[in-house]
ZAMARGU-4260 file (C-alpha; in steps of 0.2 Angstrom, whole numbers, plus 5000, padded with zeros to 4 digits):
<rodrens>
0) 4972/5142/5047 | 4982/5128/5048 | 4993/5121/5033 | 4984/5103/5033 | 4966/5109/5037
5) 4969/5119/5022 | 4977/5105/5015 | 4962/5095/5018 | 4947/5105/5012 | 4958/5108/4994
10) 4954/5088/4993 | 4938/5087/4995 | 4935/5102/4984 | 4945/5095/4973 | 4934/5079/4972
15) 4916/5087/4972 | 4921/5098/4959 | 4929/5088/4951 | 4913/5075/4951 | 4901/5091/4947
20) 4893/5088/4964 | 4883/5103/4971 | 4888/5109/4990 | 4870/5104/4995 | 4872/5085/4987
25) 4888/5083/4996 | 4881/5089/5014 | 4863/5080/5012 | 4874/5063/5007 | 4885/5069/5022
30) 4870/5070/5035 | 4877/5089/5038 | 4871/5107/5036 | 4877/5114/5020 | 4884/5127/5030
35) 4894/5115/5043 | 4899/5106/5025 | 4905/5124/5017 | 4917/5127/5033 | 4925/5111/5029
40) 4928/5114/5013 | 4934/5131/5018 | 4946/5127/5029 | 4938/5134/5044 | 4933/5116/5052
45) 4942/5101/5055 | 4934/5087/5048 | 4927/5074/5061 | 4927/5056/5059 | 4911/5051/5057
50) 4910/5062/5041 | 4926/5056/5035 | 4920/5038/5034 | 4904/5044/5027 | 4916/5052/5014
55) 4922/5034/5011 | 4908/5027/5012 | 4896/5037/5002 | 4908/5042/4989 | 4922/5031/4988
60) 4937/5044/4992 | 4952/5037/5000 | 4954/5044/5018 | 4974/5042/5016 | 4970/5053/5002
65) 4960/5066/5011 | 4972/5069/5026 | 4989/5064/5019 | 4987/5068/5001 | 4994/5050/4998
70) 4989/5037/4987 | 4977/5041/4975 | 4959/5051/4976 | 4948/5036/4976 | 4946/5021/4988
75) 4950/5003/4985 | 4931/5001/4981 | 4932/4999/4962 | 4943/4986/4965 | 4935/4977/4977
80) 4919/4979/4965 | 4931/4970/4950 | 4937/4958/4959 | 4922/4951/4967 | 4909/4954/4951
85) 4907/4941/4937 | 4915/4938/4918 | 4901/4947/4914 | 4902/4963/4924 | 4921/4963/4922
90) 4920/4965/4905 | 4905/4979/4906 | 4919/4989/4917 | 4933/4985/4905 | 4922/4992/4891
95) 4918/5006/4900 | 4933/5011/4906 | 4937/5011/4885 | 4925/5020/4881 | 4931/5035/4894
100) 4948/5034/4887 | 4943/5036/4870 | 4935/5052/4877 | 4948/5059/4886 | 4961/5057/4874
105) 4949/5066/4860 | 4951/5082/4873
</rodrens>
């Protein structure tokens, strides 16, 4: 196996497990065969575009991410989401984002 297919599929593990998404769920959302999405994941299958901005697409990981290992997991989208929502919704997501700090800093 190559050192950035491998390099690759570690990613995208990474992300679903890491988001405690099933195989299954990340094939189904994929449009894939859970076995076509399990040789990704395994390093046994280069990834092909069309799946790699459905990766974007359906959940919001950064493709600089997926095959450079640059930048950070997740795509612009939450950013995008911020910038273009309301007071209101802006200050839902800053309470939010609170509230997960507090948990993680009680682990």
């Amino acid at each position: 196996m190559e050192k950035c297919l491998v390099e690759i599929a570690y990613r995208i593990k990474k992300y679903r497990i890491n988001n405690a998404i099933e195989q299954k769920v990340m094939a189904e959302k994929l449009g894939i065969s859970e076995e076509e999405y399990q040789k990704i994941e395994n390093g046994e299958q280069w990834i092909k575009l069309d799946i790699l901005i459905r990766l974007e697409k359906e959940f919001h990981i950064n493709c600089r991410y997926l095959l450079l290992g640059e930048e950070t997991m997740y795509s612009a989208y939450l950013e995008t989401l911020i910038k273009s929502s309301s007071k209101d919704k802006i200050e839902i997501l800053d309470n939010i984002f609170k509230h997960l700090i507090n948990i993680l800093n009680q682990k």
